[in-house]
N, C-alpha and C positions, 0 to 999 in steps of 0.2 A: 581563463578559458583554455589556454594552450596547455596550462599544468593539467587539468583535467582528460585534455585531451590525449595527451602524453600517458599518463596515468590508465587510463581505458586502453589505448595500446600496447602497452605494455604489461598486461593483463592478459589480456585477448590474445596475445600473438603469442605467449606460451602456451594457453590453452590450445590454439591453430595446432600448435606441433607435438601435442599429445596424441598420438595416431591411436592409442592402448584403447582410450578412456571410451570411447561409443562401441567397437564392439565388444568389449569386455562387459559393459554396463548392459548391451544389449543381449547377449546370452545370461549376464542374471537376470533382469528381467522376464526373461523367455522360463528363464529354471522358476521362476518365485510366482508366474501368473497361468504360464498355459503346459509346463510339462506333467501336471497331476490330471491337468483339463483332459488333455488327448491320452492319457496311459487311461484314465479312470474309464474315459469311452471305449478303449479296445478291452479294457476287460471286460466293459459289457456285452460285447461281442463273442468271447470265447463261446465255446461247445463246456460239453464236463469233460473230466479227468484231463490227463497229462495232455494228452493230445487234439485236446478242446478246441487248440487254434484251425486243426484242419476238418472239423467239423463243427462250422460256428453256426454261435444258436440263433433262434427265429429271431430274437430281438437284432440280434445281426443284419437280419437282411429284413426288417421292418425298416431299419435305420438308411439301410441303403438302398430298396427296393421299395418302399410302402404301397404301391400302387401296383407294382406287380407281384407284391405277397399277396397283398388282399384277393385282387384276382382268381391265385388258387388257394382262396381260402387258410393261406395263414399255413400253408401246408409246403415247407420249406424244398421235402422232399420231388417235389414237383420241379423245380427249377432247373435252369439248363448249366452245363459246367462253368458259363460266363460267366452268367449270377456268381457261380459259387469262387472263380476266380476275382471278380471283382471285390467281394466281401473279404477275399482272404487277405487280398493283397493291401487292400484300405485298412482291415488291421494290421498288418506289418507295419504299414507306416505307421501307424498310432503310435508303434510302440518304438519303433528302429528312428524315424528320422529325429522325431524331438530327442530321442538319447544321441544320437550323434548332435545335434548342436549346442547341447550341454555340457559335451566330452568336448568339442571343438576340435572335429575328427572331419572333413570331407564336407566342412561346416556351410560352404558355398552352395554345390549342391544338393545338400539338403536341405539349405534354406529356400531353394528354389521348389525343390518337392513339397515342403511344408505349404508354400505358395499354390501350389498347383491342388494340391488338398485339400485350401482352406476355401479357393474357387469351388471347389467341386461340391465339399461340403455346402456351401452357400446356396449354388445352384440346386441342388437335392432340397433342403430345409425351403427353398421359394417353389420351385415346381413338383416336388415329389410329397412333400408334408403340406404345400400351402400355406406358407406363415402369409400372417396378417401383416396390413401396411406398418402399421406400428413397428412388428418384429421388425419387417425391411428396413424401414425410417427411409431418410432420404437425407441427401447432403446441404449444405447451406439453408437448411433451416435452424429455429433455435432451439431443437430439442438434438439432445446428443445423447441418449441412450440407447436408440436405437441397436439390437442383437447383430443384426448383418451390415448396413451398410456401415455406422460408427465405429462400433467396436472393433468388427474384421476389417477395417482399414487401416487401425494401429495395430493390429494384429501384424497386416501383411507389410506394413512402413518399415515393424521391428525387424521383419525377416529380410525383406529391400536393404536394409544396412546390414543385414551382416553378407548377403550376397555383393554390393559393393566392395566393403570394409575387410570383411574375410572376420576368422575367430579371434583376431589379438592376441596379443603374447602369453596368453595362460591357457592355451590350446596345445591339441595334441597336434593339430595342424602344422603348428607352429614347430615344436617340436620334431617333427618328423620332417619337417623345410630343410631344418637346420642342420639335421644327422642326412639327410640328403647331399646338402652342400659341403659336409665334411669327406664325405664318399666322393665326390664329382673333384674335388680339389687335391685330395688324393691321391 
């Protein structure tokens, strides 16, 4: 029993001291499940042409407004500059935060923004769209597929670690520490 046990620590305690392995695992993960997720949603947000992003189209602010599109009719132009900052700025993130924690650039805070967008979204998809109990689900029960409370809780765990953990040594983060401290010792 003691060889075993010996054995299992011995194991485990180099694992302990792999600081690299979770967030590096955790921005692939992030790159391989939700960075197509949230780019594919901001482009359905753009306007036409070049400059689409600063006239985004109604399906934009159905996504984000539903309740106060319908209101005027579906008719974008109606809305107040809020609206239209709030739509703009929620596509930027679509697109700016998840590439920064894939770059491993400012990876902290933006996993915190990723956070704060994934609430917000959530909040919107239950009070503004009205998803059904199902979509919600609910925790400690034994159905785990639930869209909101399931899934967007590993969602925001993966991003929790890497605001803990930071991007790990194959970041630009990392990278820019290091040319920092070459500057500072200098």
């Amino acid at each position: 029993m003691n060889a075993l046990i010996s054995l299992h620590n011995a194991v485990f305690s180099r694992l302990d001291r792999q600081d690299w392995i979770l967030p590096t695992l955790a921005r692939l993960i992030f790159a391989a499940v939700l960075l197509l997720y949230f780019w594919n949603s901001g482009l359905t947000k753009l306007g036409d042409g070049i400059f689409g992003i600063f006239s985004p189209s109604v399906g934009a602010y159905a996504q984000i407004w539903p309740k106060v599109l319908e209101a005027v009719s579906y008719d974008s132009s109606q809305l107040s500059f809020f609206h239209w900052a709030v739509v703009f700025a929620g596509t930027l993130a679509e697109f700016i935060l998840p590439a920064l924690i894939v770059l491993g650039l400012a990876t902290r805070v933006a996993s915190l923004g990723m956070i704060g967008f994934v609430v917000v979204q959530s909040l919107t998809d239950i009070y503004g769209h009205g998803a059904d109990a199902k979509t919600i689900g609910s925790w400690f029960d034994r159905i785990s597929d639930a869209h909101i409370m399931d899934q967007r809780a590993f969602w925001v765990f993966l991003l929790l670690l890497l605001v803990i953990k930071g991007a790990g040594p194959l970041s630009l983060d990392r990278i820019l520490s290091a040319r920092q401290a070459q500057a500072v010792s200098a």
